[in-house]
C-alpha positions in Angstrom: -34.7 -201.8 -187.2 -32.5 -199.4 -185.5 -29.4 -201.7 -185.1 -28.9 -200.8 -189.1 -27.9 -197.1 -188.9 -25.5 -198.0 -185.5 -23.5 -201.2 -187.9 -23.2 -199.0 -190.8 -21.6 -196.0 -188.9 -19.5 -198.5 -187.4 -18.2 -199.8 -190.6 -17.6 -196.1 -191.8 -15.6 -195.3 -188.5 -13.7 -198.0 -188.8 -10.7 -197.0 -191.9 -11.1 -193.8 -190.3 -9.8 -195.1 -186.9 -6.8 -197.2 -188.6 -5.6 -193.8 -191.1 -5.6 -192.5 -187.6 -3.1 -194.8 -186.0 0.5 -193.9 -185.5 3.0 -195.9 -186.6 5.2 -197.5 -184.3 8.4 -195.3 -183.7 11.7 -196.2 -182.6 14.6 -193.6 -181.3 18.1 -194.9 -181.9 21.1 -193.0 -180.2 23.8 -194.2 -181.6 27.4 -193.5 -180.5 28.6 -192.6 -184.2 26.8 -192.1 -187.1 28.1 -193.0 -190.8 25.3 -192.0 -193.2 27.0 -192.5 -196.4 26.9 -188.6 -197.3 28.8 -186.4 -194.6 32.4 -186.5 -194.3 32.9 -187.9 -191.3 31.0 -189.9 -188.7 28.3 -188.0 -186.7 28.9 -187.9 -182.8 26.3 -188.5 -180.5 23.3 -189.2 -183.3 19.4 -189.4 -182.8 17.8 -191.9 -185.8 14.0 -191.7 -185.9 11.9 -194.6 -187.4 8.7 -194.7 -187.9 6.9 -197.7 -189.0 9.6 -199.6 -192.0 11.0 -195.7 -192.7 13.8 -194.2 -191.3 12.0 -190.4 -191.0 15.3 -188.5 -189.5 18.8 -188.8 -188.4 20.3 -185.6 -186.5 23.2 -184.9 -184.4 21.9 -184.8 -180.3 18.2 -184.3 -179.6 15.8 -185.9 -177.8 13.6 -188.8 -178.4 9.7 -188.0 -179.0 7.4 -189.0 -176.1 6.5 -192.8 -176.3 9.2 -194.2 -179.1 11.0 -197.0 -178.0 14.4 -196.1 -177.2 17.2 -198.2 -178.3 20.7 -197.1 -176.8 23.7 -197.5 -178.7 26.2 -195.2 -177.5 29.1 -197.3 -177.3 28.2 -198.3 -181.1 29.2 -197.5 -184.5 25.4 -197.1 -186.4 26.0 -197.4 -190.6 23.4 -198.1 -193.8 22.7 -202.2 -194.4 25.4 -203.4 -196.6 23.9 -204.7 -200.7 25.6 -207.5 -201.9 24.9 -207.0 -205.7 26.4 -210.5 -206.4 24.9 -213.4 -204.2 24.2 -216.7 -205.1 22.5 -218.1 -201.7 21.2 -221.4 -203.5 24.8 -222.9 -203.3 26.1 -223.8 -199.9 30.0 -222.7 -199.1 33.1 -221.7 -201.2 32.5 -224.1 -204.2 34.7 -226.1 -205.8 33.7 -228.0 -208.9 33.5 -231.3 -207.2 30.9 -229.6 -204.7 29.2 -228.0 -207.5 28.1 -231.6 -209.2 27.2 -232.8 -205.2 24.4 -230.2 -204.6 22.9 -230.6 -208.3 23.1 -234.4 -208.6 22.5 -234.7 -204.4 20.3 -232.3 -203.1 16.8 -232.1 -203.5 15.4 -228.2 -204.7 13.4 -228.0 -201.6 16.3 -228.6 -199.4 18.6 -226.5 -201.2 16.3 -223.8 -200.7 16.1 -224.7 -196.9 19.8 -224.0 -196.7 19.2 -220.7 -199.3 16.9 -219.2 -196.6 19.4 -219.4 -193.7 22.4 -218.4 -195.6 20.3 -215.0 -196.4 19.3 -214.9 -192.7 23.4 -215.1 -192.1 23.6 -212.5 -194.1 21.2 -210.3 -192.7 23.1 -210.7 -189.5 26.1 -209.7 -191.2 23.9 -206.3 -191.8 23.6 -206.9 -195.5 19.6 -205.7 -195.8 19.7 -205.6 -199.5 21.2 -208.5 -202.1 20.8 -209.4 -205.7 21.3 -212.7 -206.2 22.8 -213.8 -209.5 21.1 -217.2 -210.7 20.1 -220.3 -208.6 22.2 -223.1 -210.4 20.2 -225.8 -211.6 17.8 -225.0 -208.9 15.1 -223.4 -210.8 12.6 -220.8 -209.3 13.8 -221.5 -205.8 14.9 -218.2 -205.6 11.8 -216.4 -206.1 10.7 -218.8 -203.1 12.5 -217.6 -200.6 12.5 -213.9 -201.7 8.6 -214.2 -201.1 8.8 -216.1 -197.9 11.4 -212.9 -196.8 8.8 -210.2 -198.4 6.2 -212.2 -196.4 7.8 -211.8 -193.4 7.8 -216.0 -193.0 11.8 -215.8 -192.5 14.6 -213.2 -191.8 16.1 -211.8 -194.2 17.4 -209.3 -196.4 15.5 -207.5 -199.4 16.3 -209.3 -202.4 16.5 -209.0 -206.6 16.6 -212.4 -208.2 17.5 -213.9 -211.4 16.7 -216.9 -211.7 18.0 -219.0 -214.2 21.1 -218.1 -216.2 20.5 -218.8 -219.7 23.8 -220.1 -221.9 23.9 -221.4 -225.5 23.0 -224.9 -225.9 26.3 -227.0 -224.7 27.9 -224.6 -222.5 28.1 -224.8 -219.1 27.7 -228.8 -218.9 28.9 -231.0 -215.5 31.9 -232.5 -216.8 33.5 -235.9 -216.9 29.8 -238.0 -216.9 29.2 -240.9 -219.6 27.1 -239.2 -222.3 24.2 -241.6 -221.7 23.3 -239.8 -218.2 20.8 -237.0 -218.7 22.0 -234.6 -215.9 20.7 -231.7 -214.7 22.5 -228.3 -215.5 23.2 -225.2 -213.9 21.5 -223.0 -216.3 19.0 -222.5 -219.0 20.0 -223.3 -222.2 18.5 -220.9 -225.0 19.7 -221.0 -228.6 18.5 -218.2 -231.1 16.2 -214.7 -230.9 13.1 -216.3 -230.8 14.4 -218.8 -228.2 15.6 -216.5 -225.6 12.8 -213.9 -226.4 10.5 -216.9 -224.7 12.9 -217.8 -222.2 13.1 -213.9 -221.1 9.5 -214.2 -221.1 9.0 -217.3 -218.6 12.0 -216.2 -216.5 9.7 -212.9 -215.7 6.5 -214.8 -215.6 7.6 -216.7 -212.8 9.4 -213.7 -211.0 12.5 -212.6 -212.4 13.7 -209.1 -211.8 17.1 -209.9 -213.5 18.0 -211.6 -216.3 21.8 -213.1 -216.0 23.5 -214.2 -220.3 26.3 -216.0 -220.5 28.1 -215.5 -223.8 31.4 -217.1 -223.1 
């Protein structure tokens, strides 16, 4: 009977001893220092991090006791890089013959294959931040690989998503197909208030944090 007492202190002591933890700190000396605000680079800087948070950047000082220390004096240090305008479901500089091969030739799961190492290439490329502006005709893939990112499943930067474009109804068509195909299309097509009031709706049921119009 007096095991009780011992596995409920235990279970009490327990949150305590994880609040208690330190996070994980890393000390960065970096050569130069660009941090977006002063006027010029910063010579010989010290970044702190602590856990995901950068907690200090300071010209010289020393590195607290037990932070890993990562020297990059011979380096230029800057912010990631956002690209506000990404579209990492399409593969390469696209022309319009391209365009029709990855709707009418890829598969969705293995366009969003290749989505999730073109924003791991662009994580290496120090962008940490994108929004990317529709996934052409490949649905919700998007929000896939933005989870799989947030999850930590695959490299890659933060991302803001929209989805799928919406268009009126006959705009934005694949061109030069017999009329008796039914193709897929790179967008959403929504005609009226009521009609893109439910396609707003859906979009951010299943994840969007943008909504991308077309009015031309």
């Amino acid at each position: 009977m007096r095991r009780c007492p011992v596995l409920v202190l235990a279970s009490l002591l327990i949150p305590v001893l994880a609040e208690g933890q330190v996070p994980h700190r890393i000390a960065i000396r970096a050569g130069k220092l660009i941090d977006g605000k002063s006027d010029k680079p910063i010579e010989n800087a010290l970044l702190l991090i602590e856990g995901d948070k950068i907690a200090s950047a300071t010209p010289g000082g020393s590195a607290p006791a037990g932070a890993e220390v990562i020297d990059l004096l011979k380096a230029t240090v800057l912010p990631g890089f956002i690209d506000v305008h990404t579209h990492v479901l399409l593969d390469g500089d696209v022309t319009a013959e391209e365009y029709d091969d990855q709707l009418l030739k890829e598969s969705i799961p293995y366009r969003a294959i290749l989505a999730a190492r073109n924003a791991q290439i662009a994580l290496s490329h120090g962008f940490t931040a994108m929004r990317d502006l529709e996934t052409e005709g490949a649905m919700y893939a998007d929000v896939d690989v933005k989870t799989a990112i947030a999850k930590e499943e695959v490299p890659g930067p933060r991302m803001q998503v929209a989805t799928r474009a919406m268009t009126p109804t006959g705009m934005y068509p694949l061109l030069g197909y017999s009329w008796e195909l039914k193709l897929p299309t790179g967008v959403q097509y929504v005609d009226g208030v009521d009609g893109a009031r439910k396609a707003v709706r859906e979009q951010v049921m299943y994840g969007a944090d943008w909504i991308k119009y077309y009015s031309d």
